[in-house]
N, C-alpha and C positions, 0 to 999 in steps of 0.2 A: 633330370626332369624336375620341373618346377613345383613345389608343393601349392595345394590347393587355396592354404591360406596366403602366401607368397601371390599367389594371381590376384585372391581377394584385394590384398594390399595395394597390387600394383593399380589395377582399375581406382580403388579409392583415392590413390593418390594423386591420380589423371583432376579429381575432381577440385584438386586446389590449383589446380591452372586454368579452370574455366572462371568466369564471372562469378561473383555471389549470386543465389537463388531470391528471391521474392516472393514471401510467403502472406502477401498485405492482406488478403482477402480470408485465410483460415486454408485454402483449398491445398491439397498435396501438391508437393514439388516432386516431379520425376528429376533425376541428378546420375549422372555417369554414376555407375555401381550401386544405386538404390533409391530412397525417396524420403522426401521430410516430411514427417506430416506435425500436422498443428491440431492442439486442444487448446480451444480459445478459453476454458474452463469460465465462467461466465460470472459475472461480477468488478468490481474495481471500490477502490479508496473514494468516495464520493463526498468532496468537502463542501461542496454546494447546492442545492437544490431549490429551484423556485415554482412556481406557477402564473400561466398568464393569465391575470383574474378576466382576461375580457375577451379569452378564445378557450373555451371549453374544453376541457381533457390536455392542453397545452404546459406540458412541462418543461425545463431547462434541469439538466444537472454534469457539474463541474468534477475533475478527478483532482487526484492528486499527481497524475502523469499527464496531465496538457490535454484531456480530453473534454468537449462538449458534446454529450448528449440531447436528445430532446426526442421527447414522445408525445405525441398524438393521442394518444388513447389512454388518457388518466392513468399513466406511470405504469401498464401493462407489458410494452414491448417501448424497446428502447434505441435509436438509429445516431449516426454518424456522419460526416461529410466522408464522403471518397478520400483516402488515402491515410485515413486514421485520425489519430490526435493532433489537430490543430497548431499545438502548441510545445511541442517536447521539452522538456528542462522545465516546466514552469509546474505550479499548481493551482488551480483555479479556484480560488477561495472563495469569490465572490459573484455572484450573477443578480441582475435587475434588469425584468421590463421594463422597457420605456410608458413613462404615464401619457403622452401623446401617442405613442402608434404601436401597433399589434403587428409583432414580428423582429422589432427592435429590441436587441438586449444590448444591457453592459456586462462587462465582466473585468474582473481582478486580478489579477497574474503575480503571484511571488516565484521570481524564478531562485532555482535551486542553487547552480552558481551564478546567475546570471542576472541583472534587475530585472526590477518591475515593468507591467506592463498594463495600462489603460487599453483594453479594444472594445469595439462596438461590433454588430453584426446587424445587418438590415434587412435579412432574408430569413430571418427563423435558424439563427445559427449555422447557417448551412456554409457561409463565408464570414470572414473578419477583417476589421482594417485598425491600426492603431492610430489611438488618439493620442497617448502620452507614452513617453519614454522610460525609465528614471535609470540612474547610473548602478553600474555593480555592484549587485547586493540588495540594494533597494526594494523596497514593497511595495507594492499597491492591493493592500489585502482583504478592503471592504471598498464599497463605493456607496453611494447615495444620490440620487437623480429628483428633482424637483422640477413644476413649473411654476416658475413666479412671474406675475405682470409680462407674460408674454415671453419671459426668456426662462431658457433652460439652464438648471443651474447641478451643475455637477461637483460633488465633494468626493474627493477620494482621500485615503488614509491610508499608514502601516508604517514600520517600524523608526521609518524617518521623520515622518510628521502628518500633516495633514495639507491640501491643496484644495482650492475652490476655483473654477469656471463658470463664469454667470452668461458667457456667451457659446453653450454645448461643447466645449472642450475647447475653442480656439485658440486663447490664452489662458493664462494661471496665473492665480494671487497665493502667496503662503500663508496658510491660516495658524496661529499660531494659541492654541488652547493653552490653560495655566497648566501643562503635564510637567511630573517631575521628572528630574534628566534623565533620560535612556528610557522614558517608558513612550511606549511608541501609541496607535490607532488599533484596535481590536476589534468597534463597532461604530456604522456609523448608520442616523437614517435621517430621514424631514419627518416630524409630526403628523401623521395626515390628516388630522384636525386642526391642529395648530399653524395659521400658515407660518411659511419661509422659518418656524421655529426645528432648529438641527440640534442633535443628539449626539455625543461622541463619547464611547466608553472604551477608558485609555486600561493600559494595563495596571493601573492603580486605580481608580475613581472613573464614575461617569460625570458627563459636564454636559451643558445645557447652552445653546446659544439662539439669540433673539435677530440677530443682527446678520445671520450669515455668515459668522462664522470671524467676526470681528472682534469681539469680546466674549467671553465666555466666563460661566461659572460654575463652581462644582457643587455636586447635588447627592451628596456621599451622605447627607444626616441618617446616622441610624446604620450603614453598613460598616462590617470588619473593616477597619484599616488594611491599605493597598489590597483592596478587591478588583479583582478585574471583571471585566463586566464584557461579555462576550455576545450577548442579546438581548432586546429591549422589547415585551411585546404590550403595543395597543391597545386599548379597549377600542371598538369600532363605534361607541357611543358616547363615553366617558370619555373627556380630555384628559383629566386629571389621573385616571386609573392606567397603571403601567406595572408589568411585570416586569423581573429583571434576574437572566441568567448570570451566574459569579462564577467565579473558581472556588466560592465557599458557600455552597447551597439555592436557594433562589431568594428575590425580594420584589416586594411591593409595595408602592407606593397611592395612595387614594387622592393626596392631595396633590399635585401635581410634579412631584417629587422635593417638595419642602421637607418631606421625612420618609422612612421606606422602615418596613416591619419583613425582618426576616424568617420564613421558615425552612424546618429543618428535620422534622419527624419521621423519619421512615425512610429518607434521601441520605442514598451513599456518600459519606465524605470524600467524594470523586466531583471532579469539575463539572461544573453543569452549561452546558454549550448554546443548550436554547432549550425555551422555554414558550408555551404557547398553552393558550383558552380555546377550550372545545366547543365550536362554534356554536352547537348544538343546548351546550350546558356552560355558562359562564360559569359555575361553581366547579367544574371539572377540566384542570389545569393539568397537560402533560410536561414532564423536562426529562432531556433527552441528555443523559453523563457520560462522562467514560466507563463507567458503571453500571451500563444500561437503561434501559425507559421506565420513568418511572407516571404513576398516576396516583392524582390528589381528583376526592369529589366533593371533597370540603373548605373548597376554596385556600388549600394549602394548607390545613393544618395539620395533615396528616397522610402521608404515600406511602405507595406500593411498588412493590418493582413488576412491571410486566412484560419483560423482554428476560431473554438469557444474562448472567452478569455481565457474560463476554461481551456483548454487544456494545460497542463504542459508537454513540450517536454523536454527527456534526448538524441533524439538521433537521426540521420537521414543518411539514407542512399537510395542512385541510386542502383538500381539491374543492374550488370555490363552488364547483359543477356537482358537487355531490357531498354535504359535509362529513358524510357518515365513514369514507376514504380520505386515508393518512395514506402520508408516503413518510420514507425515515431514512434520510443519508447514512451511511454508515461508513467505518474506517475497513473493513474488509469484509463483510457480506452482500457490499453492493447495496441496493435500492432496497427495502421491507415495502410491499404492503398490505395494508389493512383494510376493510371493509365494514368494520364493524368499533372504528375509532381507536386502533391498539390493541386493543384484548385479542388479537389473533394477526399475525405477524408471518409474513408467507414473503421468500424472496420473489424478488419481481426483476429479473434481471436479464430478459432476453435482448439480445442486441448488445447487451452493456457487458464487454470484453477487455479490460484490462487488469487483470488479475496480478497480483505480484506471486510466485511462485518461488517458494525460499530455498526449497528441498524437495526431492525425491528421492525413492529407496523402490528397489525392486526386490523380492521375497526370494525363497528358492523354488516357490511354488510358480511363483510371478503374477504374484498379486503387488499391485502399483499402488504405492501410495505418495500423497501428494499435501506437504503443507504449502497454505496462504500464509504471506506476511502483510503486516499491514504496520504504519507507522507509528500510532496511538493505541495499539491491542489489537488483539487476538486474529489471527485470520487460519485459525482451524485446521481441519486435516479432511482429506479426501480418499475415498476408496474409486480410482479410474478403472474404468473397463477398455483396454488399448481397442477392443473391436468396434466398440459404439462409441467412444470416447463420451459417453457420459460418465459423470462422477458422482456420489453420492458421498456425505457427509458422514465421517466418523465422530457419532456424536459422544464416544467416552475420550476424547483424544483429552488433550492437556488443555487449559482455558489460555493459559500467557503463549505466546509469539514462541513457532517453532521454526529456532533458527540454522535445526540439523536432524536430518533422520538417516538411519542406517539399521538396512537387516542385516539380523545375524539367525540364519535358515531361516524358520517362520517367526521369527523375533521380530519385535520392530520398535527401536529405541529413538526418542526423540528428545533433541536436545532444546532450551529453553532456558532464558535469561532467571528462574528459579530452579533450576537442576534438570536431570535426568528422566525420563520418564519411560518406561516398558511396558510393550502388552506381549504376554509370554505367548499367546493366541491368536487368529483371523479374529475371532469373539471375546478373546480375554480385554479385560479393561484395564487400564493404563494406571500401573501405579508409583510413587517418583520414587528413584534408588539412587541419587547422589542429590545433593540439595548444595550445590554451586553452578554460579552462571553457565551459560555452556557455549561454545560458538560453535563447535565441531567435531568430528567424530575423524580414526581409523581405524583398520581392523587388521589382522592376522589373521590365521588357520587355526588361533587359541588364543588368542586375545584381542581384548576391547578397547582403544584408546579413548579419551575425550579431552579434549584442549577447552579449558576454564578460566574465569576468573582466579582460580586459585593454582594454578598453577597443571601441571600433567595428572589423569588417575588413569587406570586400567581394571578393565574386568577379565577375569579367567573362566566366569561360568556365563556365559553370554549376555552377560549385563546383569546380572540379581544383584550382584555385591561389588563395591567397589572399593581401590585403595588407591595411595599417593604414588606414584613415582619419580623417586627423589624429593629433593628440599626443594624445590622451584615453587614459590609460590603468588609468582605477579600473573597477571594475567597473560595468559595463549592464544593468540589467535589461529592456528593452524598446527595442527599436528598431521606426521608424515612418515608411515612406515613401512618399507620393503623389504625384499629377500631377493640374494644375488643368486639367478639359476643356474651359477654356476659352482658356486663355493658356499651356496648355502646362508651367508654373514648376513646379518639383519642389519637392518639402520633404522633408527628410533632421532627423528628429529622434530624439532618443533620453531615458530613465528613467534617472538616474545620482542614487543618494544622493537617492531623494526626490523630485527636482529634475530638471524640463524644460529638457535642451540642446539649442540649434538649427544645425546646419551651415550656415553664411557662404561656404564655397569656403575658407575655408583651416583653419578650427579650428572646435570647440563651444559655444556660450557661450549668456549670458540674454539676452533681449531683451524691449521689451514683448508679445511672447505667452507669455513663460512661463506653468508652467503649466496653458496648453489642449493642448488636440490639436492635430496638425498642422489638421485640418481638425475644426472641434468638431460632434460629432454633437446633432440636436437630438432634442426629445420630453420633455424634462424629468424625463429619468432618476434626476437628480441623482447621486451618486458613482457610476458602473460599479463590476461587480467583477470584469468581465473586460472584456477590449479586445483588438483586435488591427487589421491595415489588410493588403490585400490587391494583387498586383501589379496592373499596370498602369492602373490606374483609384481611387481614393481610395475605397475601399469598406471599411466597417468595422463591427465587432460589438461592440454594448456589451452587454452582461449585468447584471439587477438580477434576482439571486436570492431576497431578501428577497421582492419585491414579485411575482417568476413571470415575467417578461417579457422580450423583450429585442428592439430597435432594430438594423435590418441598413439599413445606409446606404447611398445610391446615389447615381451622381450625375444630377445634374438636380434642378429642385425640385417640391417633393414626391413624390418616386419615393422615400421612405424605406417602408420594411418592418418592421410592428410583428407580431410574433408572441407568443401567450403559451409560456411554458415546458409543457414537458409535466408535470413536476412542481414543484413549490414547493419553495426550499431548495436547488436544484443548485447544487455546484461546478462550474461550468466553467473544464476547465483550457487546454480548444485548440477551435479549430473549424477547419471547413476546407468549399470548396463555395461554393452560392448556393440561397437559398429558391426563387429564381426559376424553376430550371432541372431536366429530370427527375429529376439526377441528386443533386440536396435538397441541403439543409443537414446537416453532421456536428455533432454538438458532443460533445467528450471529456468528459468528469466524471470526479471522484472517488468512488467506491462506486458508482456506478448505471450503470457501460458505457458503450456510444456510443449516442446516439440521431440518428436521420435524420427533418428532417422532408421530404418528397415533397409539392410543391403539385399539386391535384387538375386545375388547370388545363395544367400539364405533363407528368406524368407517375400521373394519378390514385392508389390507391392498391392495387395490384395484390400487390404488395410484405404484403399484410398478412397473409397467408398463417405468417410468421414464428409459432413457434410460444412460449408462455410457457414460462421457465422451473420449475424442480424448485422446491415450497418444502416 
């Protein structure tokens, strides 16, 4: 007679010979042997944000995963086109209303391995068509939109150089600024007082052109040598009057940038991205760092921080319609808004779903937790409820990027590009027990792995204390430790430079398994694009996102576990859990949240109640 978990298996494995599932909308996937569901967990990398000054409540905002937004309702609830992000592989650095027609945007596209991309959109974002191309690699990571004398005049920039069209994008001229070699476009705008007068702030110096973009001159007097200049803002009365965000503080200039007066008092020595006058109070200047938001009410001579440190701002903007409302791009808390000018900061992120998810860790209790990653700071840690799939914010977690989390019973250790970090409690607060990088975690029945910058450590009391194991001391990316259920024999292996080293009892080294896996999973996956091994038993997740599938290992023979993906294309960045059991499978991604799958044979799918997201 066939054991229970044997039947389990067989059913799951039925489900790697059907098609991939489609989970676009948030809504549960029913799937041969159980159901996927999705926590769009709400937020995204938002690198761009604008407002249509001349349709009321009308926002744009750009991800860092190919996504365009737009809301209607002065940055409250946030929508989509049908079928997600627009744009996959890219990041959307840049968006501009068109200054002739309401409904028309531009946007910037640096794709990740891919070029740039010029598109436009004629319908409120809702569709795009490209106007420029550029080759591999290439950026298009600001843009800039004029009307002069009747023609439309488009300047785009980034790491290649700069381009201008005088006839709405149909040809191209190469504008060619005095930048020094390798420094590319960072900022570009038109004066909106000044006509056909363009602005370019390279990743050294800002520069000034009269002509359209045919001569240029630099307007650096007064600022740090190689500043980069990341934002330029207006006075809406004053020609001459111009703020100017840097990667070394902010500056200003009165006379029309013949000289600029830097200040610096009270502003984190973190880049400062943008920078903007409170429409309400010219004397009251926000700038938004990697450092968090800060406010000056004395015309810069002196800020405050009023945002979390964590908070990495890309972007900020007055709603024309109300100036007393701020909105604030962020690198992982999604959209902020305010009501009352910054002083009170409340995410605003319904509809706005692309969250990066770096790690998950399920407890012994089964409390879920859940870190954001984000590519410029912090993207936090989450307490999920699997029945409501809301999440609520663990506000003691660690402030830097958590790149690993793993429980151990009601432990919950998170790893972090400045060490270690432990809350011994559901309530204890997080205090750091190894202070080197971290990528990753494994664990044992008695001990703690972590794979570092400096090489292997281990804990033997559940993370409090930590030591070396062996002399290995380059950096780890992957550590991987099982136990043979047959003969008992551990294996301690670890990813260093490429290359499979294997612990001996006294140091690291090749042997003839380099290489494989401690224990190599089968099914003919050919390369994984994710892996990982689980304590006390050799249990392990290979991921083939090309193909939709993924292989959960067991031991015994043929107790492997084939499921299809719910979508095709997932990043998987962490899993955590078992297909087998009620409490499902997690798998982290990037852009698409966590999904659980729940086998129907253990805990049906009751769970599916979960509702879709905003698009």
């Amino acid at each position: 007679m066939r054991s229970r978990r044997a039947d389990l298996a067989a059913a799951l494995v039925a489900v790697a010979l059907a098609p991939a599932f489609a989970a676009a909308d948030g809504r549960p996937v029913t799937a041969p042997g159980g159901t996927w569901l999705r926590y769009p967990l709400p937020g995204a990398e938002v690198k761009s944000l604008v407002a249509e000054p001349r349709a009321p409540g009308l926002f744009y905002a750009g991800t860092a995963l190919g996504g365009v937004y737009r809301s209607t309702d002065g940055g409250r609830t946030w929508s989509a086109p049908p079928g997600g992000a627009p744009f996959p592989g890219y990041s959307v650095t840049s968006l501009l209303p068109d200054p002739q027609r309401v409904g028309t945007v531009w946007a910037g596209l640096t794709g990740v391995v891919k070029g740039g991309l010029l598109v436009r959109s004629d319908d409120a974002a809702r569709t795009w068509s490209v106007v420029r191309r550029w080759a591999e690699r290439a950026e298009a990571r600001v843009v800039a939109v004029a009307v002069l004398r009747g023609r439309k005049v488009v300047a785009v920039g980034g790491d290649t150089g700069l381009e201008i069209s005088e006839d709405g994008g149909a040809t191209w001229r190469p504008s060619q600024p005095p930048l020094d070699p390798g420094s590319g476009v960072a900022f570009l705008a038109f004066h909106p007082l000044k006509v056909g007068v363009l602005y370019s702030g390279s990743y050294r110096h800002p520069f000034r052109s009269t002509d359209l973009g045919r001569t240029w001159k630099r307007i650096a007097g007064g600022m740090v040598e190689d500043t980069q200049v990341f934002h330029l803002d207006f006075s809406p009365t004053d020609p001459d009057d111009i703020w100017a965000a840097t990667c070394g503080w902010v500056y200003r200039t009165t006379d029309g940038a013949a000289s600029w007066t830097r200040y610096k008092d009270g502003l984190a020595d973190r880049r400062t991205h943008v920078v903007v006058r409170d429409p309400r109070d010219p004397a009251r200047v926000l700038a938004g760092t990697t450092g968090g938001l800060f406010e000056s009410r004395d015309a810069g001579r002196s800020f405050r921080r009023i945002s979390r440190d964590s908070t990495v701002v890309n972007a900020l903007v007055f709603d024309p319609a109300n100036p007393a409302a701020l909105l604030v791009a962020t690198e992982a808390e999604g959209i902020l808004r305010s009501e009352d000018g910054g002083l009170t900061l409340l995410e605003s992120n319904a509809g706005l779903s692309e969250a990066r998810v770096s790690a998950v860790a399920v407890t012994a209790s089964g409390r879920v937790a859940v870190a954001r990653a984000a590519d410029g700071g912090s993207g936090g840690l989450w307490d999920l409820d699997p029945a409501t799939g809301k999440a609520e914010r663990i506000a003691a977690a660690p402030a830097a990027t958590i790149r690993a989390l793993l429980a151990s019973g009601e432990r919950l250790l998170a790893g972090t590009p400045d060490g270690v970090w432990l809350a011994a409690a559901p309530d204890a607060p997080f205090a750091r027990v190894l202070g080197v990088a971290v990528h990753g975690f494994a664990a044992g029945p008695d001990r703690l792995f972590a794979a570092t910058d400096g090489g292997v450590f281990e804990s033997r009391d559940g993370g409090a204390s930590w030591g070396r194991v062996g002399d290995l001391r380059s950096r780890v990316d992957t550590v991987m430790w099982s136990r043979s259920p047959g003969t008992g024999a551990e294996t301690l292996a670890v990813r260093s430079a490429g290359r499979t080293l294997w612990w001996n009892g006294r140091d690291f080294g090749l042997d003839a398994r380099s290489g494989a896996n401690p224990r190599p999973l089968s099914g003919g996956f050919g390369r994984p694009r994710a892996s990982a091994y689980r304590p006390a038993e050799p249990i392990g997740l290979d991921v083939d996102s090309e193909k939709g599938r993924l292989l959960y290992r067991v031991p015994g023979p043929g107790a492997d576990v084939a499921l299809a993906l719910p979508e095709r294309g997932l990043h998987v960045a962490g899993w955590a859990g078992d297909p087998r059991s009620a409490r499902g499978l997690y798998l982290a991604t990037i852009g698409r949240g966590l999904f659980r799958f729940v086998p129907s044979a253990a805990g049906g799918s009751a769970s599916g109640e979960l509702s879709a997201p905003a698009r």
